[in-house]
Structures are given as structure tokens and as C-alpha cells.
C-alpha positions in Angstrom: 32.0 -79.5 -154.1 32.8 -78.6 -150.6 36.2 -77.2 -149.8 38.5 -77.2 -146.2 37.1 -75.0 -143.6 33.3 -75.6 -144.7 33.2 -73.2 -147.9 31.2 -73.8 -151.1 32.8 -73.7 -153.8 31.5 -73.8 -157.8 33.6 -76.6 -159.8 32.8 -74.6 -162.6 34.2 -71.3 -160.9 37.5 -69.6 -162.5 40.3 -70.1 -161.6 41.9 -67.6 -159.5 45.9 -67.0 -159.0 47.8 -67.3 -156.1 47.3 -63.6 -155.1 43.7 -63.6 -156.1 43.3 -66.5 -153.4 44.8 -65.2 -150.5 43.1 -61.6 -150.7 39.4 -63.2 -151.6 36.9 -62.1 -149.6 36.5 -65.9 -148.3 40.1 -67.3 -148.1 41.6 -68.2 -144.6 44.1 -65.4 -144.7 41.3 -62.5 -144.6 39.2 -64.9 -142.3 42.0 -65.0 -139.7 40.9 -62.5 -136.9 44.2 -60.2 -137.4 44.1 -58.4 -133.8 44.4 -61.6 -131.9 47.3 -62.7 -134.3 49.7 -59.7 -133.8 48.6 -59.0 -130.5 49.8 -62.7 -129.5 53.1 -62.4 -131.9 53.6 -58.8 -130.3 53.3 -60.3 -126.7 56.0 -63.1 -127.5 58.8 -60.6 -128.9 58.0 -58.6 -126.0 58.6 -61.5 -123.8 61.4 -62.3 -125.6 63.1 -59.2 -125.1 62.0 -59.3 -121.3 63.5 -62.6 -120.9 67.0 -61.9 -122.7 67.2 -59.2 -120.3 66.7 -61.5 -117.0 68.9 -64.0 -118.5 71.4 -62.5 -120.2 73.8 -62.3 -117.1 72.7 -65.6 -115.0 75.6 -67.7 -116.3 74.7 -70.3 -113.6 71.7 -70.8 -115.7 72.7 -69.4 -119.9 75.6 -72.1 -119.9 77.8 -68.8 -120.3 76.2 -67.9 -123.7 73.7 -64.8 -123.0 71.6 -65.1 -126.1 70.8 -69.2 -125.0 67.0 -68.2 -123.1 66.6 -65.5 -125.7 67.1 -68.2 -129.3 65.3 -70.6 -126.8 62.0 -68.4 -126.4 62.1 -67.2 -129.9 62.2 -70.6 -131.5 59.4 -71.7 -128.8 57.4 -69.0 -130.4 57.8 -70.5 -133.8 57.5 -73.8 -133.1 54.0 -72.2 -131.3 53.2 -70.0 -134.2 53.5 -73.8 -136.5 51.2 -75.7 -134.2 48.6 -72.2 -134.4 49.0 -72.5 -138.5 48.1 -76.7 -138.2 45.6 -75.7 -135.7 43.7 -74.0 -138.2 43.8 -76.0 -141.0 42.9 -79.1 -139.1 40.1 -77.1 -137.9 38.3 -77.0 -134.8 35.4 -79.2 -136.4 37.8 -81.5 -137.9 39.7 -81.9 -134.2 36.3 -82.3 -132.4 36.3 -86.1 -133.9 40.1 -86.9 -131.9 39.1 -85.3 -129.1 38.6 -88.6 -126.6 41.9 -89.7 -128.3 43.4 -86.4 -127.5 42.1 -87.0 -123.7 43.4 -89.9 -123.5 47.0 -88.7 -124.7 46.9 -86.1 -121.7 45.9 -88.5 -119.0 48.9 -90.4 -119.9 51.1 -87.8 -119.8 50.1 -86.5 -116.7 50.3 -89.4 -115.0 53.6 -90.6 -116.7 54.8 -87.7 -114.4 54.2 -89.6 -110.9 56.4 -92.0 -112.0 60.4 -92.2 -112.2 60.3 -90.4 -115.7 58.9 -87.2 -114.0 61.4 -84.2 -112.6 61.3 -82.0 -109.9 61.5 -78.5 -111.0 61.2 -75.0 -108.5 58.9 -77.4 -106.0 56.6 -78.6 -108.3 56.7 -82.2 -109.4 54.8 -81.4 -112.7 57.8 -82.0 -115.4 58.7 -84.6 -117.7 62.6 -84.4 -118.9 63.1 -84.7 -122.5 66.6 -84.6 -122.9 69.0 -82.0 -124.6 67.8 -79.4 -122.2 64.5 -79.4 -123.0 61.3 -80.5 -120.8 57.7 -81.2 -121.0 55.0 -79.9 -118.7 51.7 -81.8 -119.7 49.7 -80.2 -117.5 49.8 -77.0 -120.1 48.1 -79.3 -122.5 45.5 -80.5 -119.7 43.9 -77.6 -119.9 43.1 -77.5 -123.7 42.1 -80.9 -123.5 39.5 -80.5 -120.3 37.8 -77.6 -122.8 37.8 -79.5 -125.6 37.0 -82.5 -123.9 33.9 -80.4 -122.0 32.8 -78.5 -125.3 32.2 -81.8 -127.1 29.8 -83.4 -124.0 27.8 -80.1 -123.3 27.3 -79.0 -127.0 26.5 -82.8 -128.6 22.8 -82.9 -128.3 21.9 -78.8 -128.4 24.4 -78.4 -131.8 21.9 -81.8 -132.7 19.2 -79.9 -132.2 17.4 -82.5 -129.4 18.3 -79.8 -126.5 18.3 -76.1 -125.8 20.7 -76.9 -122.3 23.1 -79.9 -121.5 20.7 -81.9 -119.4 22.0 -82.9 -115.7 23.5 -86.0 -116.6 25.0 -84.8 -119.4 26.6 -82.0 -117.1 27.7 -84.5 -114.6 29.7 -86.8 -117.3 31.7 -83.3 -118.2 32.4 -82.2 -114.9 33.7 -86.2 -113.7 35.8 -85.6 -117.0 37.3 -82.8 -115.7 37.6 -83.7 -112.5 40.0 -86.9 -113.5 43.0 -84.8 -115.2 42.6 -82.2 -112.2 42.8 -85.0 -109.3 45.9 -86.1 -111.0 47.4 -82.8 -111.2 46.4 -82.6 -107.6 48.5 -85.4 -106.9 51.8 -83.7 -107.9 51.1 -80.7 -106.8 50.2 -78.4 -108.9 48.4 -76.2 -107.1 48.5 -73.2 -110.1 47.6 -75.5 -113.1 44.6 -76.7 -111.1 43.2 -73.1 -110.0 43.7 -72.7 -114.1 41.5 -75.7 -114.5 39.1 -74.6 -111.8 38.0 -71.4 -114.0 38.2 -73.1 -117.2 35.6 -75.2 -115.7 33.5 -73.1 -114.2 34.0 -70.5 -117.6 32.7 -73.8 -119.4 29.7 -74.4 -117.9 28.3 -70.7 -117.8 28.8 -70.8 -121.6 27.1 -73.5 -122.1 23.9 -72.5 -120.6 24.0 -75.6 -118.3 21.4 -75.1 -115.1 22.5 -72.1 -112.2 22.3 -74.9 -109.8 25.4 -76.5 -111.3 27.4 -72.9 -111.2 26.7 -73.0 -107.7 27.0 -76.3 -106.5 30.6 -76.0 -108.5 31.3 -72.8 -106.4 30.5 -74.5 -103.2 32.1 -77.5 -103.8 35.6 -75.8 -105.4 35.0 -73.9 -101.8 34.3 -76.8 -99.4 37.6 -78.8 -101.7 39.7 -76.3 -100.8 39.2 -76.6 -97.0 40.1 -80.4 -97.5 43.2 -79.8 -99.3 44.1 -77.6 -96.4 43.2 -80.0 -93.5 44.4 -83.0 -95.2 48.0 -82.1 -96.0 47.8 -82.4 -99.9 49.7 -79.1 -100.1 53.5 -78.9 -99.5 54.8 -77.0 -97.1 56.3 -74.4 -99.4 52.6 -74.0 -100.8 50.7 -73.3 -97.7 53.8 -70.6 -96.6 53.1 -68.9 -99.9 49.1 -68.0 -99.0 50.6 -67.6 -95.2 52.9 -64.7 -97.0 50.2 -63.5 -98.9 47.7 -63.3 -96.0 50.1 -61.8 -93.8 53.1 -59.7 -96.3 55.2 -59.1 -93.5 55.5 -62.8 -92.3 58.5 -63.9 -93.7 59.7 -61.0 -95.7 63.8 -62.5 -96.3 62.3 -66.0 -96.7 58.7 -66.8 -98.2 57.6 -63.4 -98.4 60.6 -62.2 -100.5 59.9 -63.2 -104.1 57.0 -60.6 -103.9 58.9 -58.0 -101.7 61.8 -58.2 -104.8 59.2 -57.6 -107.3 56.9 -55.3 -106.2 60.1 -52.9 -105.1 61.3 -53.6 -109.1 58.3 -52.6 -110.3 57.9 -49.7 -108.2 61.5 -48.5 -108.5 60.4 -48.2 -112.9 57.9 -45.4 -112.6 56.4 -43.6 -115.5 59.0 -44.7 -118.2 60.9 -47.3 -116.7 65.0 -47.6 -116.3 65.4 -48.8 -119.8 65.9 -52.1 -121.1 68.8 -54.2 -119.9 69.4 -51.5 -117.0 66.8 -52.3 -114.4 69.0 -52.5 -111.0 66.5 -55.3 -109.5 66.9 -57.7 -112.8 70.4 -57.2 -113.6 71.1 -57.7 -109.9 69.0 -61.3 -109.9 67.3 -60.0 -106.9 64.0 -61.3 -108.2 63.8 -65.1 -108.3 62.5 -67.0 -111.3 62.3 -63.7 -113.7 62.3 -65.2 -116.5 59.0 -67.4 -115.8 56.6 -66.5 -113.2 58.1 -63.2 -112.2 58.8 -61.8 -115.8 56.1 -58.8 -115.3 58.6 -57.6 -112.9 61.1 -56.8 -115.4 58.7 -55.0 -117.2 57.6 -52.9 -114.8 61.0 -52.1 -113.9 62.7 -51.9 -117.2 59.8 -50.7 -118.9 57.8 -48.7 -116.4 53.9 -48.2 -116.0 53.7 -47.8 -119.2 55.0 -51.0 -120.3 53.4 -52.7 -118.3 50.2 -51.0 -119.4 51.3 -52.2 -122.9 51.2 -55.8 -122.0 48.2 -55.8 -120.2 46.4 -54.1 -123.0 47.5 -56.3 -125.5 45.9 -59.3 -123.2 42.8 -57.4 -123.6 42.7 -57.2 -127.1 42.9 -60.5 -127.3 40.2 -61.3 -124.4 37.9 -58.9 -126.2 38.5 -60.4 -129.9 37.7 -63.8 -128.7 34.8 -62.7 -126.6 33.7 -61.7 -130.1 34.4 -64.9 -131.3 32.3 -67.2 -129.3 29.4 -64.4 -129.4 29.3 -64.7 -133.0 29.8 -68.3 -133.8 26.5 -70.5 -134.5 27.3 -73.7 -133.2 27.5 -74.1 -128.7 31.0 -76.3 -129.2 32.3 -73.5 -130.4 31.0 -70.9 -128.1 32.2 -73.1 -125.2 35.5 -73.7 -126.6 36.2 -69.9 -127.1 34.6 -69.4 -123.4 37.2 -71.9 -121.8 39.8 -70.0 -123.5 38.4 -66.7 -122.5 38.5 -67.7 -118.7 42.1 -69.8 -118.9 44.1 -66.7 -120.4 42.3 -63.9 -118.2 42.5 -65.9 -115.0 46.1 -67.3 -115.7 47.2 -63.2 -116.7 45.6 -61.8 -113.6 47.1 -64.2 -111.2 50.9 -64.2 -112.8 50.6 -60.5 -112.9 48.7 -59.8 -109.3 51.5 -62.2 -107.9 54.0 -59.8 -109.3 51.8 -57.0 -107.5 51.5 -58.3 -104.0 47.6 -58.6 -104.7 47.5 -62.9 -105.4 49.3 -65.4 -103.8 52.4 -67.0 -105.4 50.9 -70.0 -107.7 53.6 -70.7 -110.0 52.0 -69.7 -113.3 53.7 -68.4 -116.3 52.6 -65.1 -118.1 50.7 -66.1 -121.5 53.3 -65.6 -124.6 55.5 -63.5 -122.5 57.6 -65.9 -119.7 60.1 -68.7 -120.7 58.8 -72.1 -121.5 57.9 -74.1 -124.1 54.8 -75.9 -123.0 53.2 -73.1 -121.9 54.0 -70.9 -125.6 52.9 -74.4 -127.5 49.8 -74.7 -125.5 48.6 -70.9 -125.6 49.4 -70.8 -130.0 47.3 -73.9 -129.8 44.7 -71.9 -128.2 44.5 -69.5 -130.7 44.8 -71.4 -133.5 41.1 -73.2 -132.0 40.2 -69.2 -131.7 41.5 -68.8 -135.3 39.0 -71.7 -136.2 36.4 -70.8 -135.0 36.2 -67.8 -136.8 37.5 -68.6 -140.3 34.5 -71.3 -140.0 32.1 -68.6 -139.3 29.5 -69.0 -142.2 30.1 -65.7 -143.8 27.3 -63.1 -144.1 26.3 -61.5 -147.2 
């Protein structure tokens, strides 16, 4: 008799109690890869606190109540932790069958945003208003769904058997695949979800062991697209200042420049140990725009000092390094490549919110992985790990 999550199990074994079950040497709960687990929940309180502290004296945004972004992010990361849990017990395998529905789903949404139902919010036409103060960025879920959608092309025929490498055509169905959602996302603009996408791509197919040629050609052509996006005016005006400031920090430093100028002089001004929570000068002076999202790091660094900072960045790498773990040691390609798009959304996605915050990448509107405000990006990364969590707890065990 076969049992969830691909075990073997006796149906003349004992039976076991509750307690028995969940310490087993083959139960989920000692499957699950713990590091990643309370790295993540770790990460989200941290944010948490991070964000109560930005928001706790913006009344123009709390409604008056200073605990309203705190409850907000803290439910967000239950409601994430619930979709990690169903994650797993659906199972990666299990959700490998859905997956063209699940594209599907996400093409709709995204486009459901060019029309009237979509919202405006900080320059980026990317939302879809729910209602009740809440809002929905499908783009977040984009990006699972281009891995997943990629993992189930490239890995059909080697996890067969019939290949060792995804042959060219296969390659060139997955990358037309991706290249759909990301035209769309284009369209909006969303300049940050597509550099996102751009990785997760290009994290895909060197996981996948698909020919160099294509690495390259991708390269060049992510290149040669980006030229064309500057020439023909797809970017806002309010996009192309941003890499102006970047290029050149001393362009507009009281206009486009000064989001970076705010935070790097927070983060300077917390040294060693930081000013201590709730009394950073920068945050609880709103000097630093959008602190709460794409500039939380800043409040870190300020309130928390270097080596708080350090803290969250460490805690990223654990789980970078647990889930380049993962996808070394599972025995099926979809889920290598699944972990590997993972792998190249979170580090590229941390690096960019937190060099932003540093002065060292342009401004590209992305949130910081569990630790900014929003609910579509905390729902998208628990989904993440729960494939992560998958992945592993389907790992046929070793003797």
C-alpha cells in the first residue's frame, strides 16, 4: 500500500500513536528541512518588528491605529505559513499534474490587470484591488508559475528516461512560455518583477543541463532586449530617472536620487549596534520613503546596526544554502530545476532590494523576501518553500 508523499508502507505494520508518528524516522515532520523553516519564520517576525517600527507613526497611512501594518504582516505570515503546510501535503509531484491549469490562472490574472479592474500603486500599474484594504499583485505568483511551468517542459523526457538534456525544441517551447507572462508584465511596467523573471529563467535552464548555446543566446538576447526597451519608450519616465540616479548618485539628489541618499545615510547613521528599535531618527522621522516595502533594510540597518543587518542577510543564506542542498540531492531533474528557480528568484530578489538600500543597484521596486509589507509577496515566497519543503520530504530515504 503506498502512502502520501511516496512512502511504503506494510498493511500489516503496527500501529503506531500519534507521537510515535510524528517523531518516526519517515514521517513528514522529521522530513521537513528545519533550517529553512525557522530561518523563513525568523525572517518574518523580524520583518514584522521592522515594519511596526516604520509604521507605527505614519497615521496618514495606519488609519490612526499603530499596530494596523504590524497585525497586517503577522497575519500575512500565517496565512503564508498555511499555503507552505498545503504546499507540502499536495506535494510537488502531486502539483506537477495542475501545473498548465495553474499557468493558465496566472496569465489571467496578469492580464486582468491592464484592464479597469487593475490599480495604480507607487508608479507601477501591477495591482489588482480586492477590497477591504487589501490588494493582489499577480505578478508574485508569475514567478512560481514560469518555474513550475519550465521544470515540467525541460524535465518531461530526461525524468522519462528518453533524454539526458532537454532537446532544442524542447528548450524553445519553455523559454516562449516564459516569455508570454514576462511580455505581459512588461506591458504594465514592471520593470523589477521582470528582472526577477529574467534570473529565474536563466537559473532554470543552467539546472537543467540544457545546451551552453542557449545560456548564451539568453544572455545576449536579455542584453540586446534591454536596449529596445530603452530606445523604444516602454519604460516610464520615473523608471529611466531611477538608473539615471543610479548611474550618476549626484543627479538628482532632493528628487530621484533621494530615496537612496535617505537610506544609505539611515543605515550609515546605525553603526556597530544600531540606535535601537523604534528610535532610529531617519524611520521615525519618515525620511525614507516606502520603508515599510522596498526600503525596509534601511530600518534595519539603522535601528539594528551592522549587525542586524548581518543577521538578516545570514538568515537568507541559510536558506539559499539548504535549498542548494535540496536540488543537489533530489533524484528526479523537475525537482532540481524547481529548487534551482527558487535558488536564483530569492538570491537575486535579496541582492537587489538590499543593494538598492545600499546605493550599489538601481531602484527596482522589489520587496525584501519575508521581511517587507505585502501580502502577495509573503504568500508567494511560503509557497516557495513549501515546493522546497517537498522536494525534500519526497527524497527516497537512504538506509
Amino acid at each position: 500500500m503506498t502512502a502520501p508523499h511516496g512512502f511504503s508502507v506494510s498493511r500489516y505494520a503496527p500501529e503506531r500513536g500519534p507521537l510515535a508518528k510524528l517523531t518516526a524516522r519517515d514521517s513528514v515532520l522529521r522530513r521537513l528541512d528545519w533550517p529553512i523553516l525557522l530561518s523563513s519564520i525568523a525572517l518574518s517576525l523580524l520583518g514584522a518588528l521592522l515594519v511596526w517600527s516604520a509604521t507605527r507613526g505614519r497615521t496618514e497611512l495606519n488609519q490612526g491605529d499603530p499596530y494596523y501594518f504590524l497585525l497586517r504582516h503577522l497575519l500575512n505570515t500565517g496565512i503564508g505559513l498555511v499555503l507552505m503546510m498545503g504546499t507540502v501535503w499536495l506535494g510537488h509531484r502531486t502539483l506537477r499534474g495542475a501545473v498548465p491549469v495553474l499557468y493558465g490562472i496566472s496569465i489571467v490574472l496578469i492580464l486582468a490587470v491592464l484592464t479597469p479592474l487593475g490599480a495604480t500603486i507607487n508608479g507601477a500599474h501591477a495591482w489588482i484591488v480586492i477590497g477591504g484594504g487589501f490588494s493582489l499583485q499577480p505578478s508574485e505568483f508569475v514567478k512560481i508559475t514560469i518555474i513550475l511551468i519550465m521544470a515540467v517542459l525541460l524535465a518531461a523526457r530526461v525524468d522519462a528516461g528518453d533524454q539526458i538534456h532537454p532537446d532544442h525544441g524542447t528548450v524553445a517551447k519553455a523559454l516562449l512560455l516564459a516569455a508570454l507572462p514576462m511580455g505581459i508584465v512588461m506591458l504594465m511596467p514592471d520593470l523589477g518583477s521582470v528582472m526577477v523573471m529574467a534570473v529565474i529563467v536563466l537559473g532554470v535552464l543552467l539546472a537543467s543541463g540544457a545546451s551552453n548555446r542557449w545560456v548564451i543566446g539568453l544572455i545576449a538576447a536579455g542584453i540586446t532586449g534591454a536596449v529596445l526597451v530603452a530606445a523604444l519608450g516602454v519604460l516610464d519616465e520615473y523608471q529611466i530617472n531611477r538608473f539615471a540616479a543610479f548611474a550618476n548618485p549626484e543627479l538628482d539628489p532632493a528628487g530621484v536620487g533621494y530615496n537612496t541618499n535617505q537610506a544609505r545615510i539611515a543605515i550609515g547613521s546605525g553603526g556597530l549596534y544600531g540606535a535601537g528599535l523604534f528610535n532610529g531618527h531617519q524611520t521615525s522621522g519618515q525620511f525614507v520613503p516606502e520603508q515599510q516595502t522596498d526600503f525596509i533594510f534601511s530600518v534595519a540597518g539603522e535601528e539594528l546596526g551592522f549587525l542586524g543587518g548581518g543577521l538578516i542577510i545570514v538568515l537568507l543564506g541559510v536558506i539559499l544554502w539548504r535549498a542548494c542542498r535540496i536540488a543537489r540531492e533530489t533524484t528526479e531533474l523537475y525537482g532540481t530545476i524547481v529548487a534551482a528557480g527558487i535558488i536564483a528568484w530569492f538570491a537575486f530578489q535579496s541582492f537587489e532590494n538590499i543593494g538598492m538600500a545600499l546605493g550599489i543597484m538601481p531602484v527596482a521596486g522589489l520587496p525584501l523576501p519575508f521581511v517587507s509589507y505585502g501580502g502577495s509577496s509573503m504568500f508567494a515566497v511560503w509557497v516557495a518553500i513549501g515546493l522546497l519543503q517537498s522536494i525534500r520530504v519526497q527524497r527516497p530515504m537512504t538506509a
